[in-house]
gemmi code that builds the backbone of each chain (N, CA, C; Angstrom):
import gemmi

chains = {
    "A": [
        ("UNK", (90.079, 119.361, 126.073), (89.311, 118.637, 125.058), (89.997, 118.605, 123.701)),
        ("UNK", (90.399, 119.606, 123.369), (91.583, 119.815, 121.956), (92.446, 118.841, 122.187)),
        ("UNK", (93.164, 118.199, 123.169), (93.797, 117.136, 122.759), (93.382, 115.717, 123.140)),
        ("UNK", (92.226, 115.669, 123.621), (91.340, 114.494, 123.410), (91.191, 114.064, 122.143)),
        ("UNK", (90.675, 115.201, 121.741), (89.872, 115.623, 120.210), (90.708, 114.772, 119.205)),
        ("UNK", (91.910, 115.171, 119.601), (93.278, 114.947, 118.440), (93.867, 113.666, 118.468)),
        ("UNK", (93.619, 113.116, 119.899), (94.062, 111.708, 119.758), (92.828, 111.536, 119.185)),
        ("UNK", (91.518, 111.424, 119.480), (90.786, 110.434, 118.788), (90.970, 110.781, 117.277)),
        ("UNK", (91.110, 111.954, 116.328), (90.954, 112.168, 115.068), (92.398, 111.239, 114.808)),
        ("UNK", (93.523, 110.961, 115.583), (94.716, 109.791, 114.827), (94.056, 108.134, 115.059)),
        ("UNK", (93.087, 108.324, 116.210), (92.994, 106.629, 116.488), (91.292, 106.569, 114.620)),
        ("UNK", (90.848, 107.596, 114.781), (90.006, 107.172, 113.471), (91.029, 107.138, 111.953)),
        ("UNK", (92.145, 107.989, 111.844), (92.803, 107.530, 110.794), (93.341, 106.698, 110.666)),
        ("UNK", (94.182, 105.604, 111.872), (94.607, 104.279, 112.010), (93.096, 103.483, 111.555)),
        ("UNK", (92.197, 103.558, 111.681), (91.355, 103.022, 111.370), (90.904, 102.906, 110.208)),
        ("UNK", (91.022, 104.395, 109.375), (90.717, 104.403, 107.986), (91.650, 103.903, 107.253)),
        ("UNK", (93.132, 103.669, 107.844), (94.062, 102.905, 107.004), (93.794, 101.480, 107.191)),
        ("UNK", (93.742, 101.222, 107.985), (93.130, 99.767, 107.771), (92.135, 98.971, 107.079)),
        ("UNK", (90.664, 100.257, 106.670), (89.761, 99.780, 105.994), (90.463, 99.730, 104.457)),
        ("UNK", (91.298, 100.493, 104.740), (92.199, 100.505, 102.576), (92.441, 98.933, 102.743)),
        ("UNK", (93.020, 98.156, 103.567), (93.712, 96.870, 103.855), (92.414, 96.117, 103.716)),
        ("UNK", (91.270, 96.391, 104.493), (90.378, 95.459, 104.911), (89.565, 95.581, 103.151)),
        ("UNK", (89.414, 96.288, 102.561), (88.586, 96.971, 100.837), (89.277, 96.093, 100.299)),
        ("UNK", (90.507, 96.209, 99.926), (91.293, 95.351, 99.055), (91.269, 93.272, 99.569)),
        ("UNK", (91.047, 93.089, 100.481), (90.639, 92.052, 101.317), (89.372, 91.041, 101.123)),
        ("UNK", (88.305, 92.363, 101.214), (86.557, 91.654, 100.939), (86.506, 92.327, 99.984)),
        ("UNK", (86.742, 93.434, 99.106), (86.089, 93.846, 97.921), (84.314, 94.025, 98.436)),
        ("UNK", (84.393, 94.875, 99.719), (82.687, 94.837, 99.360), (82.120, 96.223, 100.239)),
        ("UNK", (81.188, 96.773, 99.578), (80.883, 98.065, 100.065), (80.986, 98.767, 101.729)),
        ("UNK", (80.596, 97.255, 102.173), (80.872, 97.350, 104.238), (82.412, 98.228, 104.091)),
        ("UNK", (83.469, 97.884, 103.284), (84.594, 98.570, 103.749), (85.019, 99.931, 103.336)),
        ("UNK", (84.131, 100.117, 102.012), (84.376, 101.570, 101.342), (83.688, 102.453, 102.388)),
        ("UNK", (82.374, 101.774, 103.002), (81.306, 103.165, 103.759), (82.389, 103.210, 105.127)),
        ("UNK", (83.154, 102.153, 105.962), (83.891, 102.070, 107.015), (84.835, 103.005, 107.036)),
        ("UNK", (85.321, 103.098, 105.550), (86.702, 103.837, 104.907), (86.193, 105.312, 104.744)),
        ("UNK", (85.416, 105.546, 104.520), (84.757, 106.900, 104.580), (84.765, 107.734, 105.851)),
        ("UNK", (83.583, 106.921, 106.839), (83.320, 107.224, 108.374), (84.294, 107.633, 108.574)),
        ("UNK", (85.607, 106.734, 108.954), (86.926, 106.574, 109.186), (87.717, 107.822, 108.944)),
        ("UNK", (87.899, 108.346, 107.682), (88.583, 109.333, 107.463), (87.892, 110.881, 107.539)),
        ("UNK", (86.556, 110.755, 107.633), (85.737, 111.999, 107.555), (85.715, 112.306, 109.036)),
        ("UNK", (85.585, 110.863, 110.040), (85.677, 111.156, 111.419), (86.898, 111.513, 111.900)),
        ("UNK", (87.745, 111.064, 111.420), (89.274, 112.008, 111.167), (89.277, 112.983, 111.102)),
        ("UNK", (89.188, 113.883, 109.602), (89.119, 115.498, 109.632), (87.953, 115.745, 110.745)),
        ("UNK", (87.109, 115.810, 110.797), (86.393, 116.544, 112.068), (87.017, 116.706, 113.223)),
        ("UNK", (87.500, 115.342, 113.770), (87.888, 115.660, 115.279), (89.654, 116.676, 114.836)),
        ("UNK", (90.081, 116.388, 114.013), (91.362, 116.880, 113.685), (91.140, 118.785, 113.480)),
        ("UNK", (89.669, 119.088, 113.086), (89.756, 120.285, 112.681), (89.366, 121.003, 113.730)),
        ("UNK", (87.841, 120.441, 114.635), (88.181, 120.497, 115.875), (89.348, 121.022, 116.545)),
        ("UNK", (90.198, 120.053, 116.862), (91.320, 120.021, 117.161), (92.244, 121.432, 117.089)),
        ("UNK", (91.992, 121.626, 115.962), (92.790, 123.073, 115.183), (92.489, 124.109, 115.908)),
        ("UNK", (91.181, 123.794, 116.035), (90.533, 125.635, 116.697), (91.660, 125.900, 117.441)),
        ("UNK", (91.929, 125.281, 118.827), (92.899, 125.618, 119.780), (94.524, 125.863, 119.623)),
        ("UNK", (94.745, 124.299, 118.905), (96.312, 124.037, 119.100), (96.907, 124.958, 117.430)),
        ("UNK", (98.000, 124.928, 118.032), (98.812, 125.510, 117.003), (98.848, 124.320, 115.681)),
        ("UNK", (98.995, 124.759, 114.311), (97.840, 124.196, 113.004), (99.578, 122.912, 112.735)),
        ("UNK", (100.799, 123.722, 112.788), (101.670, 122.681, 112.982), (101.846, 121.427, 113.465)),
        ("UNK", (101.454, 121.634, 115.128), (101.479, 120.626, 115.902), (100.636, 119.915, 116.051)),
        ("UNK", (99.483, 120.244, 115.443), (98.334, 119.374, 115.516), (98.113, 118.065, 114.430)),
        ("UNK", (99.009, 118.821, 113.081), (98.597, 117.768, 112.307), (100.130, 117.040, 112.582)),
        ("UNK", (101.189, 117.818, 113.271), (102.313, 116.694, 113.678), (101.977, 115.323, 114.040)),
        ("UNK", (100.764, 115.825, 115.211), (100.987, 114.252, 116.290), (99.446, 113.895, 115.332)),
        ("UNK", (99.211, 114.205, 114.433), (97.841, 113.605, 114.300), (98.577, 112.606, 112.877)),
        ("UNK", (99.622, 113.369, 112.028), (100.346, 111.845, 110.943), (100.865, 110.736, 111.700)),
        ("UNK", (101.659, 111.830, 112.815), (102.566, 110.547, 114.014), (101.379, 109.262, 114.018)),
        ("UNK", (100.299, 109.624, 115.103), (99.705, 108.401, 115.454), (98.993, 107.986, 114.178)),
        ("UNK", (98.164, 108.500, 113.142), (97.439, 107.930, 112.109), (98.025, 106.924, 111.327)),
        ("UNK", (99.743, 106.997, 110.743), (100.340, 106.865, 109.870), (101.305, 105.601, 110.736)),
        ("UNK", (101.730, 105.713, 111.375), (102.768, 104.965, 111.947), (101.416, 103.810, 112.745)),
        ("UNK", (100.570, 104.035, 112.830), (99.620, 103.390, 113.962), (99.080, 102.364, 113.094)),
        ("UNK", (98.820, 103.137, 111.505), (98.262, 102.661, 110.324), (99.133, 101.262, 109.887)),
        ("UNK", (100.626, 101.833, 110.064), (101.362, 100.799, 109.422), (101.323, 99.650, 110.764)),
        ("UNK", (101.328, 100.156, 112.034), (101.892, 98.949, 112.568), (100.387, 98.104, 112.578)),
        ("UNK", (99.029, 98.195, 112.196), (98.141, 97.694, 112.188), (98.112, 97.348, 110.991)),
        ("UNK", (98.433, 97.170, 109.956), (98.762, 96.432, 108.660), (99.885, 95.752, 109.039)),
        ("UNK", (100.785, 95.109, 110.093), (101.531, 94.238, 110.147), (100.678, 92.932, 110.989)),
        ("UNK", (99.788, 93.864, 112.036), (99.535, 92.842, 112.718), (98.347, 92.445, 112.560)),
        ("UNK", (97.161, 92.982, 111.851), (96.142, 92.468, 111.086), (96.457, 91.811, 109.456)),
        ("UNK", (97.174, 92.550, 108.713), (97.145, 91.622, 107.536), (98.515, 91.526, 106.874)),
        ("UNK", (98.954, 91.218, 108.011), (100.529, 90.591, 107.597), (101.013, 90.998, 106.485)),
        ("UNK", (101.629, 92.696, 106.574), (102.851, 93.213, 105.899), (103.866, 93.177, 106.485)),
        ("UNK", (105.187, 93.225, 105.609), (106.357, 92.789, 106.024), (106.459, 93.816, 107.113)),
        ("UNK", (107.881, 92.904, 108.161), (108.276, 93.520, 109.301), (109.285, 93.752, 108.987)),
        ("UNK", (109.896, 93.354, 108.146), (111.523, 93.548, 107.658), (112.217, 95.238, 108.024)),
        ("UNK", (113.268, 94.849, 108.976), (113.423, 96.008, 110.025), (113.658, 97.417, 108.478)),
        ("UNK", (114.643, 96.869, 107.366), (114.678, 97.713, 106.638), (113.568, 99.072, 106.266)),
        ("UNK", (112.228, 98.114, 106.473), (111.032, 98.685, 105.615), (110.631, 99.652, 106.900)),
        ("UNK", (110.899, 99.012, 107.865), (110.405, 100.176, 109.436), (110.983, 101.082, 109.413)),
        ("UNK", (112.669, 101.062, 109.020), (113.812, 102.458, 109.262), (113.303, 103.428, 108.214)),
        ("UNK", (112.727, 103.376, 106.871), (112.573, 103.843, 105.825), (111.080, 104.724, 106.393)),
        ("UNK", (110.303, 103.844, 106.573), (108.812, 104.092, 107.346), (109.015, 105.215, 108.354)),
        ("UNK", (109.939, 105.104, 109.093), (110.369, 105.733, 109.965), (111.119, 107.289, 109.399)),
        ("UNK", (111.893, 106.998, 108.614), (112.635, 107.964, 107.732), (111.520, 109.307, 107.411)),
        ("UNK", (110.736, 108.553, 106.258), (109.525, 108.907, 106.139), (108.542, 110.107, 107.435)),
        ("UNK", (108.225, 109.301, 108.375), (107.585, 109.758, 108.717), (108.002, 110.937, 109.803)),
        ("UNK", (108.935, 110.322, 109.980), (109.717, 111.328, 111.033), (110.036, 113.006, 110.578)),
        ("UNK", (110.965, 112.858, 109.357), (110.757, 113.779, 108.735), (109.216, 114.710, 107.981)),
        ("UNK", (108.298, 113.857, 108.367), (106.617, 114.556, 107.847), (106.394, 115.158, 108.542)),
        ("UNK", (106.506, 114.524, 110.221), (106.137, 115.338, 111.528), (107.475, 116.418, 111.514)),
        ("UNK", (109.032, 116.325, 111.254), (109.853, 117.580, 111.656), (109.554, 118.498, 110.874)),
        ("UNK", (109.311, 118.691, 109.285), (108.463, 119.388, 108.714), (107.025, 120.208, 108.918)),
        ("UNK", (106.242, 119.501, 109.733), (105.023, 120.178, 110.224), (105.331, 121.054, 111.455)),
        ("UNK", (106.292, 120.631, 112.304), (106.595, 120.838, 113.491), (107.407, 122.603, 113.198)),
        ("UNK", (108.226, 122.288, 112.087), (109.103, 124.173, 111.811), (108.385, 124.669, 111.206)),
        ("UNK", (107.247, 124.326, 110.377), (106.683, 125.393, 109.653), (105.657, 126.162, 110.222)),
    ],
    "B": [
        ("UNK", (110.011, 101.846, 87.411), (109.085, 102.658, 88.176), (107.818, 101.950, 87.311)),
        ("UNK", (107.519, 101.444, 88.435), (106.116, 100.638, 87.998), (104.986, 101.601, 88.389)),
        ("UNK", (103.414, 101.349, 87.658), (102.237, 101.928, 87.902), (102.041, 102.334, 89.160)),
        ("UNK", (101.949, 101.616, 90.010), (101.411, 101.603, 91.503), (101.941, 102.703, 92.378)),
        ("UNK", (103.495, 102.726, 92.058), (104.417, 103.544, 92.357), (103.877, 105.056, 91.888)),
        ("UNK", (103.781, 105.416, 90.599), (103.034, 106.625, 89.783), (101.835, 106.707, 90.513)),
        ("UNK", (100.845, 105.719, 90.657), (99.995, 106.400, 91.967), (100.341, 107.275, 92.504)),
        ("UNK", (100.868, 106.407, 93.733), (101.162, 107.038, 94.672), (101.913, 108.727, 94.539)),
        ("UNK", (102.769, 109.128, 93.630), (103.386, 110.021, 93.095), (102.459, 111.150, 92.790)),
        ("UNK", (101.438, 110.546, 92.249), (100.254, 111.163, 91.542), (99.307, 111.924, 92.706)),
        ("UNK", (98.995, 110.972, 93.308), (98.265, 110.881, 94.932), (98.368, 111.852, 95.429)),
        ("UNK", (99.992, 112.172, 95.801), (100.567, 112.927, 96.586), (100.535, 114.541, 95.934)),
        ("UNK", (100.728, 114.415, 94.946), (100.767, 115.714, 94.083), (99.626, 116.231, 94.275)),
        ("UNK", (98.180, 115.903, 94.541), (97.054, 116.092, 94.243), (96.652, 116.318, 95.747)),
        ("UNK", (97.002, 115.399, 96.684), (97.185, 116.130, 98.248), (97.614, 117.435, 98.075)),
        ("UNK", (99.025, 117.672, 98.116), (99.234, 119.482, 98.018), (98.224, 119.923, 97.162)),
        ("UNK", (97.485, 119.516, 96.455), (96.315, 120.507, 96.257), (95.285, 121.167, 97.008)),
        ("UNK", (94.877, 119.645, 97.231), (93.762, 119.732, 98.881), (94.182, 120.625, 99.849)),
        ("UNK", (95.409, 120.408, 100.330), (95.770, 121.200, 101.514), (95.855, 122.894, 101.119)),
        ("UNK", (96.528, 123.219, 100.041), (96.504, 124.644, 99.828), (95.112, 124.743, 99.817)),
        ("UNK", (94.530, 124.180, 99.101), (92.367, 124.374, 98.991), (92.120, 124.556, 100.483)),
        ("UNK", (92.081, 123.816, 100.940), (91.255, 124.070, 102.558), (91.848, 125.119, 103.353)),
        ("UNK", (93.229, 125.807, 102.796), (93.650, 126.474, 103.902), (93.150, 128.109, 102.973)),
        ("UNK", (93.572, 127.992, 101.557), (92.901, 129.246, 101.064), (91.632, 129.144, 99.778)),
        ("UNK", (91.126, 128.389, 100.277), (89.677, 127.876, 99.133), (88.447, 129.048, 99.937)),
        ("UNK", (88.142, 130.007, 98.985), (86.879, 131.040, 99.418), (85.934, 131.376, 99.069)),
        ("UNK", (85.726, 130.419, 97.928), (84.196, 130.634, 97.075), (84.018, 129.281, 96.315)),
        ("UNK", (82.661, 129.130, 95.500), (82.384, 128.085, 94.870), (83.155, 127.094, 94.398)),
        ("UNK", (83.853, 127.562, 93.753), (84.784, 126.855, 92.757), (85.809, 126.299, 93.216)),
        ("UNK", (86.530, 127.147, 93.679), (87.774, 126.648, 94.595), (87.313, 125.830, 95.746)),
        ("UNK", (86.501, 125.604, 96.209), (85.845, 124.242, 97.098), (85.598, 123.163, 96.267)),
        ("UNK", (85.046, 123.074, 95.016), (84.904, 122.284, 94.152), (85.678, 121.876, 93.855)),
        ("UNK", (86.967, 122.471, 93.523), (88.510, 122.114, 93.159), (88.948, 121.181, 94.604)),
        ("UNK", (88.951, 121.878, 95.173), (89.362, 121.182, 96.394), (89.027, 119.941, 96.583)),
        ("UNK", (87.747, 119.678, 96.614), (87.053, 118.510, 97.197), (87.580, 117.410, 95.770)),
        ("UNK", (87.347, 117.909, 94.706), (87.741, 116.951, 93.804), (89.269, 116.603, 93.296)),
        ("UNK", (89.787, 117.264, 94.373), (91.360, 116.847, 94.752), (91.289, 115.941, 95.303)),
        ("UNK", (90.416, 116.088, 96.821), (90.640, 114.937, 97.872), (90.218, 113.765, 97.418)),
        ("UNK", (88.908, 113.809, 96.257), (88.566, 112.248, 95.204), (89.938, 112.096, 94.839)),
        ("UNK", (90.400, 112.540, 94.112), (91.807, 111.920, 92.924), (92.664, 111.191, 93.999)),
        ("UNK", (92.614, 112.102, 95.003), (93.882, 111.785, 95.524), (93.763, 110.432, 96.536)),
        ("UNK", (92.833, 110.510, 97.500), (92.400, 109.142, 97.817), (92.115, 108.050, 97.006)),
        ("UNK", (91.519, 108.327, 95.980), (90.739, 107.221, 95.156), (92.964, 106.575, 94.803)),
        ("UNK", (93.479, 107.830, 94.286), (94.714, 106.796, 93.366), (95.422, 105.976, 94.823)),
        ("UNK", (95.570, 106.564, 96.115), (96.231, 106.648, 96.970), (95.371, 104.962, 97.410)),
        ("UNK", (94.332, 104.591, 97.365), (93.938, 103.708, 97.961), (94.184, 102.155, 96.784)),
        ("UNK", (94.115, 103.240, 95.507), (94.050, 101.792, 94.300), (95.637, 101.343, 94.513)),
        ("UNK", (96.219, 102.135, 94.750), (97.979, 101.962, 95.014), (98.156, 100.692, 96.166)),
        ("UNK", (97.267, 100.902, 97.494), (97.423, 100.015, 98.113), (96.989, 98.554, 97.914)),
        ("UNK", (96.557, 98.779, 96.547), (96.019, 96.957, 95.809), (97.114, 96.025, 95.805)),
        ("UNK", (98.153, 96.983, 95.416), (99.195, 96.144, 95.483), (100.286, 96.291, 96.030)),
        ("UNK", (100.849, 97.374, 96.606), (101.886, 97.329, 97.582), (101.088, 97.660, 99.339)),
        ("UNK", (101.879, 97.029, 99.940), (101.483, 97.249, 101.244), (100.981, 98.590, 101.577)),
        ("UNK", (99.559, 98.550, 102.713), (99.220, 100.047, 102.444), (99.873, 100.949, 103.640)),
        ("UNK", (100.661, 99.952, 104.677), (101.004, 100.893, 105.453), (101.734, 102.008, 104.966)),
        ("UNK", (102.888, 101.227, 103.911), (104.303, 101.781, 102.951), (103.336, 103.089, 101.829)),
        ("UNK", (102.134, 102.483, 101.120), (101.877, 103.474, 100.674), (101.068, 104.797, 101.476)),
        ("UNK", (100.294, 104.274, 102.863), (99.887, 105.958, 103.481), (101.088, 106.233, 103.605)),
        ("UNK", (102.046, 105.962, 104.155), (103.420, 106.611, 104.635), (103.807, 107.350, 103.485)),
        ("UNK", (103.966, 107.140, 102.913), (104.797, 107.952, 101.240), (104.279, 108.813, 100.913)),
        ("UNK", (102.464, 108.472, 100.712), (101.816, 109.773, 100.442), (101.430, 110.646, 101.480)),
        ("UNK", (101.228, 110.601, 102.943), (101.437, 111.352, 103.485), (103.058, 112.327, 103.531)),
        ("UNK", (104.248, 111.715, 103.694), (104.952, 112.516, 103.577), (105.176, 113.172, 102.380)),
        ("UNK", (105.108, 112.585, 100.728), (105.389, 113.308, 99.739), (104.659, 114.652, 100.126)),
        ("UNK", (103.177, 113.992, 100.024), (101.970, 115.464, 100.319), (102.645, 116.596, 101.248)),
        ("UNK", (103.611, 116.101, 102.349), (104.102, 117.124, 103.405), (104.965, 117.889, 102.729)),
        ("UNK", (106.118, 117.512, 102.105), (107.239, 117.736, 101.185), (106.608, 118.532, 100.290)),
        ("UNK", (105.846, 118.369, 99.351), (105.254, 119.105, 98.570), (104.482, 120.703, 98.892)),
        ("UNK", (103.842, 120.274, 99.829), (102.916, 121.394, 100.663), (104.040, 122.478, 101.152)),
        ("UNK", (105.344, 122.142, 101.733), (106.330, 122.803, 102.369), (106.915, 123.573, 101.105)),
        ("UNK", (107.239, 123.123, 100.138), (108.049, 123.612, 98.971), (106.741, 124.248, 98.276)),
        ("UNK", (105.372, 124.297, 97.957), (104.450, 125.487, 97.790), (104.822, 126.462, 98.478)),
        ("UNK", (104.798, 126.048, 99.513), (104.393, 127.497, 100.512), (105.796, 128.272, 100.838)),
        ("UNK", (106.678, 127.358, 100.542), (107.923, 128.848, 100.290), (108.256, 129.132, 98.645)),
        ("UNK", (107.507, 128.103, 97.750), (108.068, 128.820, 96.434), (106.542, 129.679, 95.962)),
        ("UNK", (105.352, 129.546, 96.487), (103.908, 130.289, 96.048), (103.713, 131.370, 96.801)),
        ("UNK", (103.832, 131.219, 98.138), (102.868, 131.731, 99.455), (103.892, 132.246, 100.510)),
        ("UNK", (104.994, 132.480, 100.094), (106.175, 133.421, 100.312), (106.727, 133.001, 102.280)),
        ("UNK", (106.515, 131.717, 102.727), (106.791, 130.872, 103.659), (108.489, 131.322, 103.587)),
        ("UNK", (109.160, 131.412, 104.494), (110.712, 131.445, 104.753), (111.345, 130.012, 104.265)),
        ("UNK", (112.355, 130.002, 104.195), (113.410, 129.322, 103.618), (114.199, 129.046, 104.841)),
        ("UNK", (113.838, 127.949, 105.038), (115.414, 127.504, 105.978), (115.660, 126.045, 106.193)),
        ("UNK", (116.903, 125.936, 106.526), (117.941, 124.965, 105.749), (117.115, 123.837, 106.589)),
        ("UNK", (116.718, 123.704, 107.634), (116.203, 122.744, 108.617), (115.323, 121.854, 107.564)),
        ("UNK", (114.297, 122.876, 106.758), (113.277, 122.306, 105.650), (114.033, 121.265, 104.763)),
        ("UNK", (114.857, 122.431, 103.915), (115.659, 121.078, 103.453), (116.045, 119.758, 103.683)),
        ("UNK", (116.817, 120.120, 104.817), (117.770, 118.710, 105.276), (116.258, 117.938, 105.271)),
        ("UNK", (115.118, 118.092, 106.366), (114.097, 116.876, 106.545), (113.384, 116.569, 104.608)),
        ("UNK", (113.623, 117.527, 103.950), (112.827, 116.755, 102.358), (113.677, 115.823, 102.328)),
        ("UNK", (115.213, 116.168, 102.160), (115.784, 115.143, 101.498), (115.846, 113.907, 102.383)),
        ("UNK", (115.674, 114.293, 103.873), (115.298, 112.836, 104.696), (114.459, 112.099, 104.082)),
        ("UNK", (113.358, 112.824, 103.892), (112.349, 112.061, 103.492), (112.204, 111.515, 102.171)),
        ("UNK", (112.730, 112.052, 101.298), (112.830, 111.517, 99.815), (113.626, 110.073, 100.209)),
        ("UNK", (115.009, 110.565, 100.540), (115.783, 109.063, 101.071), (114.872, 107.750, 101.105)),
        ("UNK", (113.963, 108.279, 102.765), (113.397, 107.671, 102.872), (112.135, 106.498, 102.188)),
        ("UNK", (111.911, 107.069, 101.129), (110.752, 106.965, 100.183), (111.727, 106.103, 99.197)),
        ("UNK", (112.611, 106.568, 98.762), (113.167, 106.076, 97.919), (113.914, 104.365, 98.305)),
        ("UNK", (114.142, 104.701, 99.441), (114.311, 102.740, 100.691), (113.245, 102.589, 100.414)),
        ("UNK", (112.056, 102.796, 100.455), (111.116, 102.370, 100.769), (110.484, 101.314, 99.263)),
        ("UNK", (111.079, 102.114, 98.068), (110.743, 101.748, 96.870), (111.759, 100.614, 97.019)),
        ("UNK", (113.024, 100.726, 96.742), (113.623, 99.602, 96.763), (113.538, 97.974, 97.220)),
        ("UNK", (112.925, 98.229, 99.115), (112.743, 97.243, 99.729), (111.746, 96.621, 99.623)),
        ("UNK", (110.363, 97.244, 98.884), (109.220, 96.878, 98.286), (108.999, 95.923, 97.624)),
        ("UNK", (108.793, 94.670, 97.841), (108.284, 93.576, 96.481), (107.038, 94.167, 95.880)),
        ("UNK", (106.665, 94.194, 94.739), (105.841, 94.433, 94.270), (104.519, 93.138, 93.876)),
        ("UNK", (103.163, 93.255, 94.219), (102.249, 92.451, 93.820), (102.507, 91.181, 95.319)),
        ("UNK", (103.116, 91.275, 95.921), (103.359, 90.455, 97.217), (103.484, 91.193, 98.327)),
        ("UNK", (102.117, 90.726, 98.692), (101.765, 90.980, 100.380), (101.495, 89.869, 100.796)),
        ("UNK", (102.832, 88.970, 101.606), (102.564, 88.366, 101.931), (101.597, 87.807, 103.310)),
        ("UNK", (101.035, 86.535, 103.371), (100.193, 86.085, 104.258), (98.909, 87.165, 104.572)),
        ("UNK", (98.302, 87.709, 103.459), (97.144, 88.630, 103.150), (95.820, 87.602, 102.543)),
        ("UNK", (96.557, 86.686, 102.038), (95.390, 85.671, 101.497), (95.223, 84.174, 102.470)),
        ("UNK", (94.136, 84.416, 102.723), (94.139, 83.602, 104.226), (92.735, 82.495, 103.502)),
    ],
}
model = gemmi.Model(1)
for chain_id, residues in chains.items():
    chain = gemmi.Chain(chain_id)
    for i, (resn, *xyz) in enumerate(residues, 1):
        res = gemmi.Residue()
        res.name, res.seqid = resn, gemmi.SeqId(i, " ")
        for name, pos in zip(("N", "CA", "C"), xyz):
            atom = gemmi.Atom()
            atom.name, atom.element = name, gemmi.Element(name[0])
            atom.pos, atom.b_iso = gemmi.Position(*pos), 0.0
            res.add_atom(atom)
        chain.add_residue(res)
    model.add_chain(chain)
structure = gemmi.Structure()
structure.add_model(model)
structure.setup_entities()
């Protein structure tokens, strides 16, 4: 269940990044309360999550899918650039967030 | 270095707050601190995405926040030192720093439909 738990706490932060996209979009309260749910249903299943797995690896794969899941759903819902540059950097980024969580 | 950018900078700084809070926050106050980290830091982290793409800005502030949190906890909270840490900050700064460059600013395109 701990890593049920953990995918769903990355598939609700892909979600809460999107409501930042979707807020700035409609400007209207539906997306701030969405943006909330979103990230609060995040930490829960994520802390969840913690009880079991080691506190490293958990929030490893939980930036992996939130963050990278986040961006590729801001390309294909509200058309941010694909420009391979901005992916390697994205990538740069994130890769190094998770090898960082992963040694400490 | 435009505003939006200082967000995000800002954002991130205020994440490593949160995170040291939740991991050693043990009474009133220091929860209070905490929680009114995670306001600053979302609230700047989300106004940031007004205008640059928000995938580019969670990405940044999640990793600055990581970068930051890592360099607390071996210069506060007496965490080991090793070179592995390093090499991935400065990955990631790199990274951040492409990331600023390749950035148009105030253009997201095909967002206004």
């Amino acid at each position: 269940m701990a890593w049920a738990s953990l995918v769903i706490a990355g598939l609700f932060e892909m979600f809460g990044v999107s409501m930042i996209n979707k807020l700035h979009r409609d400007r209207n309260l539906q997306s701030v309360v969405l943006l909330i749910i979103g990230f609060g249903a995040s930490f829960l299943f994520l802390a969840y999550a913690m009880k079991s797995l080691p506190m490293g690896t958990a929030y490893a794969i939980w930036t992996g899918i939130g963050a990278s899941g986040g961006a590729i759903l801001g390309m294909i819902l509200y058309g941010e650039s694909k420009d391979w540059k901005r992916l390697v950097f994205i990538a740069m980024v994130l890769g190094a967030a998770i090898g960082l969580k992963l040694v400490s | 270095m435009n505003m939006n950018w200082v967000k995000v900078i800002i954002a991130a700084f205020f994440e490593v707050f949160w995170v040291i809070g939740l991991k050693h926050a043990d009474n009133f106050w220091t929860w209070t601190g905490t929680v009114i980290a995670i306001i600053i830091s979302f609230y700047l982290m989300i106004m940031a995405g007004k205008k640059l793409p928000v995938g580019t800005v969670y990405a940044v502030f999640v990793g600055l926040g990581t970068a930051g949190t890592v360099f607390a906890d071996i210069v506060f909270f007496g965490e080991p030192f090793k070179l592995a840490k390093v090499i991935l900050i400065l990955v990631l700064l790199a990274g951040v720093i492409g990331l600023k460059l390749v950035t148009k600013d105030n253009v997201k395109e095909g967002v206004e439909s």
